[in-house]
Backbone bond lengths (Angstrom), bond angles and torsions (degrees), N, CA, C in turn:
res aa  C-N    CA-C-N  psi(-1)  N-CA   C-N-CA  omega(-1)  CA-C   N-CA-C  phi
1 X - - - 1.446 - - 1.528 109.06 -
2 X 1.607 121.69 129.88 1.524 120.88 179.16 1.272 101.34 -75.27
3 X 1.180 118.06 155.13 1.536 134.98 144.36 0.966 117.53 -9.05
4 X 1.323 125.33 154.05 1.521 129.40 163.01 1.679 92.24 -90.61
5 X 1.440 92.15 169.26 1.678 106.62 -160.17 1.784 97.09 -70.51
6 X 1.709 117.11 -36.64 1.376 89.80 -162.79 2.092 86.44 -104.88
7 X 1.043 127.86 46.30 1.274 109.35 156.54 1.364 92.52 -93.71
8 X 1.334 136.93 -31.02 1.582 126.77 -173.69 1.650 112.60 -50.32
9 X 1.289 109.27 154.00 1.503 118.03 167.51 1.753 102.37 -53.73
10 X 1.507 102.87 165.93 1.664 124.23 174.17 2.075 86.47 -55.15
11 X 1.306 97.24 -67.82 1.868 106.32 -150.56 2.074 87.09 -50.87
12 X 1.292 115.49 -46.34 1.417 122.27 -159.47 2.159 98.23 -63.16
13 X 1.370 84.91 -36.66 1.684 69.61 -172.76 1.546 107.51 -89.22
14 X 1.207 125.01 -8.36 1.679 138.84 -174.21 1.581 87.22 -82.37
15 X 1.458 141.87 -33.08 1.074 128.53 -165.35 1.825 90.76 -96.04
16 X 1.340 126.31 -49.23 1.554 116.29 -175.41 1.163 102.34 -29.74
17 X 2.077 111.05 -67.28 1.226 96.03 -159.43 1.652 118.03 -53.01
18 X 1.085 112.14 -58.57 1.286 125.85 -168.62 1.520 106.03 -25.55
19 X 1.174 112.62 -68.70 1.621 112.38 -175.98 1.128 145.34 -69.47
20 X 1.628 99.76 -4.65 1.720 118.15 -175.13 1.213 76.49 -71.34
21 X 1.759 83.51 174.79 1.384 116.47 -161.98 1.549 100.79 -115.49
22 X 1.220 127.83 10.70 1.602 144.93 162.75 1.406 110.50 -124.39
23 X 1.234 103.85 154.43 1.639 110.78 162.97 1.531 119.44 -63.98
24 X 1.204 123.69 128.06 1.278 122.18 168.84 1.537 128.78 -87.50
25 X 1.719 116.72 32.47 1.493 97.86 -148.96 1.225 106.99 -105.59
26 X 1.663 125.04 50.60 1.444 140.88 145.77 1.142 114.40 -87.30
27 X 1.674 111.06 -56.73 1.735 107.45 178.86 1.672 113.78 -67.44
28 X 1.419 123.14 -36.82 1.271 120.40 151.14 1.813 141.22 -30.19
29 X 1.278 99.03 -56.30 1.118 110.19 175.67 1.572 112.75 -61.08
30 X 1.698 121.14 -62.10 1.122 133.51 -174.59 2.179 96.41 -50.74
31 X 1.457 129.66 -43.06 0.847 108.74 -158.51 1.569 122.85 -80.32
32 X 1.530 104.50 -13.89 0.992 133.66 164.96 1.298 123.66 -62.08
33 X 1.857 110.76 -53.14 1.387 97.96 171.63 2.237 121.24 -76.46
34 X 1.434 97.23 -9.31 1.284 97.44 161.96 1.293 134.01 -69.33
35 X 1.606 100.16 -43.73 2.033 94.66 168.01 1.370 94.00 -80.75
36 X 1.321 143.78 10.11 2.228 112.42 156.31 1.594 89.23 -92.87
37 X 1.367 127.72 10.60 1.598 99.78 179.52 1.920 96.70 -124.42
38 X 1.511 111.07 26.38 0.824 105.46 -178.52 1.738 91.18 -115.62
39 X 1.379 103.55 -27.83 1.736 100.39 176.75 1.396 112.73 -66.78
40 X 1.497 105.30 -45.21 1.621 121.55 178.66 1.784 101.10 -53.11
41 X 1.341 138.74 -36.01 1.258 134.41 -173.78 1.850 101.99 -84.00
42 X 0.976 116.78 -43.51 1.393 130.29 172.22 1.957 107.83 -46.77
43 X 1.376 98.19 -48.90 1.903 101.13 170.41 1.070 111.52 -64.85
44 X 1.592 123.64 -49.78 1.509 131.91 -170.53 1.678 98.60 -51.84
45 X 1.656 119.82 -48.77 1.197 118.52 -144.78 1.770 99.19 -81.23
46 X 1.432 96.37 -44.41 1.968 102.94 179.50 1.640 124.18 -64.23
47 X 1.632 94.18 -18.19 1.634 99.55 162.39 1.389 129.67 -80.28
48 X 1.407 102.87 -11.28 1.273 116.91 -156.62 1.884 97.11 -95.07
49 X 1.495 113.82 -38.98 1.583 146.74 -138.38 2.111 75.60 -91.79
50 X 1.657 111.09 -55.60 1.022 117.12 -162.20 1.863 123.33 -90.22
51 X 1.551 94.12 -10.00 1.730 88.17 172.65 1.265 92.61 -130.25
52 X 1.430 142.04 22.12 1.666 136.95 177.48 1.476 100.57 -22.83
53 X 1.525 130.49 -44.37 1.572 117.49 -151.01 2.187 90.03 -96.21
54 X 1.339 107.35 10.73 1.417 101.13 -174.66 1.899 102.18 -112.56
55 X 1.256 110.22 -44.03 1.221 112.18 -178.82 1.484 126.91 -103.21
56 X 1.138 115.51 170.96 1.620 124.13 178.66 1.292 109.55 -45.40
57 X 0.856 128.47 104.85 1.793 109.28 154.03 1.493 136.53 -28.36
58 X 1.973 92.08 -87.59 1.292 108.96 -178.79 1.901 100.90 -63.57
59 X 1.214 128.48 -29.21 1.534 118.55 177.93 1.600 111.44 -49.63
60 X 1.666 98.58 -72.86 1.258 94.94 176.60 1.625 137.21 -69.46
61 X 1.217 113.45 -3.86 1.347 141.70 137.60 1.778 107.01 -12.70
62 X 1.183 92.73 -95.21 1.373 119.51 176.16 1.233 106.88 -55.28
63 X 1.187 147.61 -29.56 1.219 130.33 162.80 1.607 114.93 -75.05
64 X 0.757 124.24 -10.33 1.378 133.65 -175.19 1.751 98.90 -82.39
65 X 1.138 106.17 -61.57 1.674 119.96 -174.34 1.849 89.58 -47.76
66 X 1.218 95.30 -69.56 1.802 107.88 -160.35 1.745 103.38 -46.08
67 X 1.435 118.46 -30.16 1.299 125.65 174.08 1.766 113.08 -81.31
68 X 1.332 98.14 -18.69 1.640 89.64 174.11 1.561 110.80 -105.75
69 X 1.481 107.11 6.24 2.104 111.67 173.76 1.335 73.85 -69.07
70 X 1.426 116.96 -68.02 1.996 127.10 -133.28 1.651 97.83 -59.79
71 X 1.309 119.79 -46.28 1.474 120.22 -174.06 1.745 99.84 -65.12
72 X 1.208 118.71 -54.82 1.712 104.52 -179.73 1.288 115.37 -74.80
73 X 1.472 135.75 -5.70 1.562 122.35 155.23 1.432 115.65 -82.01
74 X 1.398 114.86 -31.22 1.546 96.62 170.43 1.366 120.45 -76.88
75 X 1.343 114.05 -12.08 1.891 114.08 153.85 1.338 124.68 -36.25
76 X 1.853 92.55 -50.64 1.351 119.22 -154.11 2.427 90.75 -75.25
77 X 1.088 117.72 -23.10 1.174 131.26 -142.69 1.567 72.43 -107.32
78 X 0.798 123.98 -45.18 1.877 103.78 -161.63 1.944 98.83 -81.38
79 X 1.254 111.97 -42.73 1.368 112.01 177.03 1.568 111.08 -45.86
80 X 1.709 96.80 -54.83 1.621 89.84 -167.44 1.693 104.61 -72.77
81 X 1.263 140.31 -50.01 1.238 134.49 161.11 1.172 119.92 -20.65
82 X 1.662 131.75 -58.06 1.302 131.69 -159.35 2.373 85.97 -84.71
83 X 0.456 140.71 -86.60 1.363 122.31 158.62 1.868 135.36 2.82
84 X 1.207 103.39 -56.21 1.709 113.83 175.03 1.728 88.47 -84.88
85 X 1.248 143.23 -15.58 1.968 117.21 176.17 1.525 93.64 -79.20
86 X 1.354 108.52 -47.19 1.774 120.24 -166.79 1.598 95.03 -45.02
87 X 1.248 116.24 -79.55 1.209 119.19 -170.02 1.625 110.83 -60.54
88 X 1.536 137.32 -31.78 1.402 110.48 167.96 1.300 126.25 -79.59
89 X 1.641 120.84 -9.86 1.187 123.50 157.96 1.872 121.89 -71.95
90 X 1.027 105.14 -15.80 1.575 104.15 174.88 1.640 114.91 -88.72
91 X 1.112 115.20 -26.83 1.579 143.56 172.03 1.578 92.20 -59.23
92 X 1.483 110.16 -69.41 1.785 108.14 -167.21 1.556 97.33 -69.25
93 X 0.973 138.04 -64.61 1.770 134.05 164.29 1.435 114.06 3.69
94 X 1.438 105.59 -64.38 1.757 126.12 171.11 1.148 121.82 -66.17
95 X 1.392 131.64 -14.21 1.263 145.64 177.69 1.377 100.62 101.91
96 X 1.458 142.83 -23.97 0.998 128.12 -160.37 1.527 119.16 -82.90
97 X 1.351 122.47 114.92 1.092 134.14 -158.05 1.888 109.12 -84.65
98 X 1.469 110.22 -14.96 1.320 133.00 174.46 1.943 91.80 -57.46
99 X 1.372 111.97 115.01 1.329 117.97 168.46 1.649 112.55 -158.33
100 X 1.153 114.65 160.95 1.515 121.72 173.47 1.867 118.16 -72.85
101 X 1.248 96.33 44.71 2.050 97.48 176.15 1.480 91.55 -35.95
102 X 1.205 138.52 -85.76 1.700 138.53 -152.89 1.051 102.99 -40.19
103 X 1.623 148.71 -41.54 1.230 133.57 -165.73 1.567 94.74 -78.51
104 X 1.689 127.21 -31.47 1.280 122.47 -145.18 1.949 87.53 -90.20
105 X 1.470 113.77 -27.53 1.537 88.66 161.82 1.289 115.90 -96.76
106 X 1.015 127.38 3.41 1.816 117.89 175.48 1.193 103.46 -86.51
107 X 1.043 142.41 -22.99 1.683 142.20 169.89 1.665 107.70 -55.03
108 X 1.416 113.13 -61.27 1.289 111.05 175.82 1.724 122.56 -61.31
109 X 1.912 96.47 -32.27 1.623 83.91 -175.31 1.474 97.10 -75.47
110 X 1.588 144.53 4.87 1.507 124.64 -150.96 1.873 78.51 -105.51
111 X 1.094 106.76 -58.61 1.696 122.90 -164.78 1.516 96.35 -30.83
112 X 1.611 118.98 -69.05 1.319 143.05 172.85 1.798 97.11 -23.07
113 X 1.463 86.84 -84.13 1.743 85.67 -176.72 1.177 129.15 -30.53
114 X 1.345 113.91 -46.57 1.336 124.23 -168.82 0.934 124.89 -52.85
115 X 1.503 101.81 -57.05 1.723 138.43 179.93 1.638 105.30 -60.28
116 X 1.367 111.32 -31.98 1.470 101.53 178.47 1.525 103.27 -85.38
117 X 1.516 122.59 -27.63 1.602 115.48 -168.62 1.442 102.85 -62.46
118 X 1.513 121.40 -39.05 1.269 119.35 -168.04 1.497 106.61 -82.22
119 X 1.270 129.28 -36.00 1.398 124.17 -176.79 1.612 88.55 -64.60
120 X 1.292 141.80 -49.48 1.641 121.68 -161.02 1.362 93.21 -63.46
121 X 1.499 134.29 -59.18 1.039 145.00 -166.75 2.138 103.78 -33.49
122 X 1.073 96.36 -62.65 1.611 104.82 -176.55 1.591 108.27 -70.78
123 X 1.606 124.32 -25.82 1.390 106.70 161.83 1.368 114.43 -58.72
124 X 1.247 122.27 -48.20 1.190 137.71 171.51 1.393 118.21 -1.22
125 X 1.418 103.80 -76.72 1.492 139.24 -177.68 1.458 117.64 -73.45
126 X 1.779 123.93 -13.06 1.440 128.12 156.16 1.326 93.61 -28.66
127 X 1.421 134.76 -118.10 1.317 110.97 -154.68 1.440 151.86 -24.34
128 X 1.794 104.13 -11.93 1.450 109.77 -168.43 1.633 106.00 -119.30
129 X 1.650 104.41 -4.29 1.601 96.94 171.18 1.550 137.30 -75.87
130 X 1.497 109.95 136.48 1.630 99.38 -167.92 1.511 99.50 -66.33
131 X 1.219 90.67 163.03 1.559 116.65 -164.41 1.653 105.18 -68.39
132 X 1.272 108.56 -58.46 1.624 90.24 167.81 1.425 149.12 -34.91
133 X 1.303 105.05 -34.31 1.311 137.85 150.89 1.581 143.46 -74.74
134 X 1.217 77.38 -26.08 1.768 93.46 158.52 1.364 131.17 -16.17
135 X 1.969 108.60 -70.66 1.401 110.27 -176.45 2.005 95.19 -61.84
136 X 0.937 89.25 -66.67 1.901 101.99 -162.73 1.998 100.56 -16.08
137 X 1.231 98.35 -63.27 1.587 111.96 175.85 1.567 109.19 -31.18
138 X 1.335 122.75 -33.58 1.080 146.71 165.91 1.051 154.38 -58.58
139 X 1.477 100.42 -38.99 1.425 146.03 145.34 1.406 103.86 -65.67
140 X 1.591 139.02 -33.55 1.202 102.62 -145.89 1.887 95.57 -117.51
141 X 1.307 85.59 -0.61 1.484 111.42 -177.87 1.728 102.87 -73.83
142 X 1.441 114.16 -42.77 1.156 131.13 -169.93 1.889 104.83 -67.10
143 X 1.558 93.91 -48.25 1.357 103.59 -158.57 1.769 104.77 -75.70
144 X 1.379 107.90 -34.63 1.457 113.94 155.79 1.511 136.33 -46.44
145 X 1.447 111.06 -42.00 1.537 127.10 -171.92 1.880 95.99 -82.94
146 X 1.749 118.85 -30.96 1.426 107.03 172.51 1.927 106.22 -86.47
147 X 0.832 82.86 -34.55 1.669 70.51 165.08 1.413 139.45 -53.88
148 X 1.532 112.11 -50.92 1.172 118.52 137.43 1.526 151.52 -34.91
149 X 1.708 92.98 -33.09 1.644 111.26 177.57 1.220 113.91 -80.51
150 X 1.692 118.00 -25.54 1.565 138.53 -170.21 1.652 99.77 -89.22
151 X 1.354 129.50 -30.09 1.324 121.09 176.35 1.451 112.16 -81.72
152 X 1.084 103.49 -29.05 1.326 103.53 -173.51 1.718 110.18 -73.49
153 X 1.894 106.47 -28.63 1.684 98.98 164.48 1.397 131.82 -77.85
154 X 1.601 96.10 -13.63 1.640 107.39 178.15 1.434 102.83 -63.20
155 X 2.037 106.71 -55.33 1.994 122.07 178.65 2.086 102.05 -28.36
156 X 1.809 86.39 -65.49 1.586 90.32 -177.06 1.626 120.00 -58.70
157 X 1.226 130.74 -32.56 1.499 128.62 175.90 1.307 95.76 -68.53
158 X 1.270 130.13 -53.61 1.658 107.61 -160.80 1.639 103.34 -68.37
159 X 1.125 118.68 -31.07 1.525 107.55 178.08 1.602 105.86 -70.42
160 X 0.774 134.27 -34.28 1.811 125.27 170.85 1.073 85.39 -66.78
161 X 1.559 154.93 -74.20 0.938 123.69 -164.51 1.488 138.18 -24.63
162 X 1.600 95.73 -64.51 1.633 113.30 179.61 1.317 120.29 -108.02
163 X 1.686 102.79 48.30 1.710 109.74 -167.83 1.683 101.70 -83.42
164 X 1.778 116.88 27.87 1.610 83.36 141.17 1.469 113.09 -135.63
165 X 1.349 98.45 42.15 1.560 113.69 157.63 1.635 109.22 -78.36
166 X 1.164 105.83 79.36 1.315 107.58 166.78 1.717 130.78 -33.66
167 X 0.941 106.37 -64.71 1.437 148.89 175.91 1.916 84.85 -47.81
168 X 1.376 120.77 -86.51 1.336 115.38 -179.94 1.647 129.96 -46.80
169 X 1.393 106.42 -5.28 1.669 124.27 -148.34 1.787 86.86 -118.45
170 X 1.698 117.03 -38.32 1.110 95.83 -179.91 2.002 116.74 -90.22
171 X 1.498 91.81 -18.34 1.409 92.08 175.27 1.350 108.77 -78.00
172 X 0.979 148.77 -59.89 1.658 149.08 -154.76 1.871 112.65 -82.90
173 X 1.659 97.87 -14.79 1.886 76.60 178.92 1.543 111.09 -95.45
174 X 1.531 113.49 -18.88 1.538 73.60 152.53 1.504 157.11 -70.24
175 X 1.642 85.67 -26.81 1.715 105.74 157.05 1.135 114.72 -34.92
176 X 1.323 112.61 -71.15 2.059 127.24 174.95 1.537 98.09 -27.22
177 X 1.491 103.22 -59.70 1.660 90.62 -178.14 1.170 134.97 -71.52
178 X 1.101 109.14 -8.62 1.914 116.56 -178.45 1.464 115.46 -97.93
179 X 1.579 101.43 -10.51 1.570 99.42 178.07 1.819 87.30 -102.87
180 X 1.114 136.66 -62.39 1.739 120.69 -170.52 1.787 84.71 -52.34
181 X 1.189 157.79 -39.16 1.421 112.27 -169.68 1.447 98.99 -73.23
182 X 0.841 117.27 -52.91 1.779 113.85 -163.72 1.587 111.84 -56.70
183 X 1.320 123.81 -51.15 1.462 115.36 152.44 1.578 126.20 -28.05
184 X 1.397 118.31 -51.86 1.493 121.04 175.17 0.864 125.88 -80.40
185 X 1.869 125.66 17.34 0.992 143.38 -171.24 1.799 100.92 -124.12
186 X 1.349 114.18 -3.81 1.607 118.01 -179.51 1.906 81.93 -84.91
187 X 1.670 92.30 165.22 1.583 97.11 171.22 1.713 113.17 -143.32
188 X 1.441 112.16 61.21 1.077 131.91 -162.84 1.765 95.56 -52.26
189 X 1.475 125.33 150.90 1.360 143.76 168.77 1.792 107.11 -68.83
190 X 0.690 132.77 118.73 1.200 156.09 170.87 1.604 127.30 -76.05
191 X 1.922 109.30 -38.61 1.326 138.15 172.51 1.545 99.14 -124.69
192 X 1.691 128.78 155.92 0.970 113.56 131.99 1.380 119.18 -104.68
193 X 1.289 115.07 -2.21 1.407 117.95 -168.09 2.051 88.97 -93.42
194 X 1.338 111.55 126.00 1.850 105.74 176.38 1.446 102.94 -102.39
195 X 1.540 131.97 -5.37 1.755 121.45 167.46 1.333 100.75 -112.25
């Protein structure tokens, strides 16, 4: 049995994608928005390490935990993704048109979500991050809100894809819509420098 996609090294999974013979940009996306929610847990934790006698504990505690569920389910989300394309692309190869579409848009609408819960989560905490850390928080806020924006075009391509899956077309576009509002509702930094 191979590996799962993220026990591989950075170079080992930069080369999977590269060479398949499909696009990978479900397991991509998810792994991406996991290392910005692994930097984003990394701020939570050094703010926490560096003003203990200024901030909450058990608050930021819990945000810390809740930032390290979201980073190991979108692990969990890029494995099973990079897995469910493999196998519905080998299925269509064979002719067999019998494949799991619902997992292939619930992957994007879950990734999306995620990526946005944790980017609100880390705006959140702008006021309470130590200053050293500051920009990074920033960075990871950023890298979250495009992550999110990219699942949500993968959500929308697979439904053009299979727009006469009814059935998939009536469950997932409202989704589509509840994740682009909530995405345009993140307010990622643009500058960090403001003069």
């Amino acid at each position: 049995m191979s590996p799962k996609i993220t026990e591989k090294t950075t170079r080992q999974f930069m080369a999977e994608v590269s060479d398949a013979h499909h696009a990978m940009a479900g397991a991509v996306i998810a792994a991406s928005a996991a290392q910005a929610a692994a930097l984003g847990e990394a701020c939570l934790q050094i703010s926490l390490d560096n003003q203990v006698d200024k901030l909450d504990w058990t608050s930021v505690s819990a945000r810390i935990e809740q930032m390290a569920h979201i980073k190991a389910t979108l692990a969990e989300w890029c494995d099973q993704d990079a897995v469910a394309i493999s196998e519905h692309v080998a299925l269509r190869e064979a002719g067999d048109q019998l494949s799991d579409e619902q997992l292939l848009c619930e992957s994007p609408a879950e990734i999306s979500r995620l990526a946005i819960e944790a980017a609100r989560l880390l705006q959140e905490f702008r006021p309470l991050v130590f200053e050293q850390v500051q920009d990074d928080l920033e960075m990871a806020i950023s890298l979250l809100t495009g992550s999110g924006r990219a699942a949500i075009l993968l959500l929308d391509s697979n439904l053009r894809i299979w727009s006469d899956n009814l059935a998939l077309l009536t469950e997932y576009e409202p989704i589509l819509a509840e994740l682009l509002e909530q995405v345009d509702r993140l307010t990622p930094k643009s500058r960090i420098r403001t003069s």
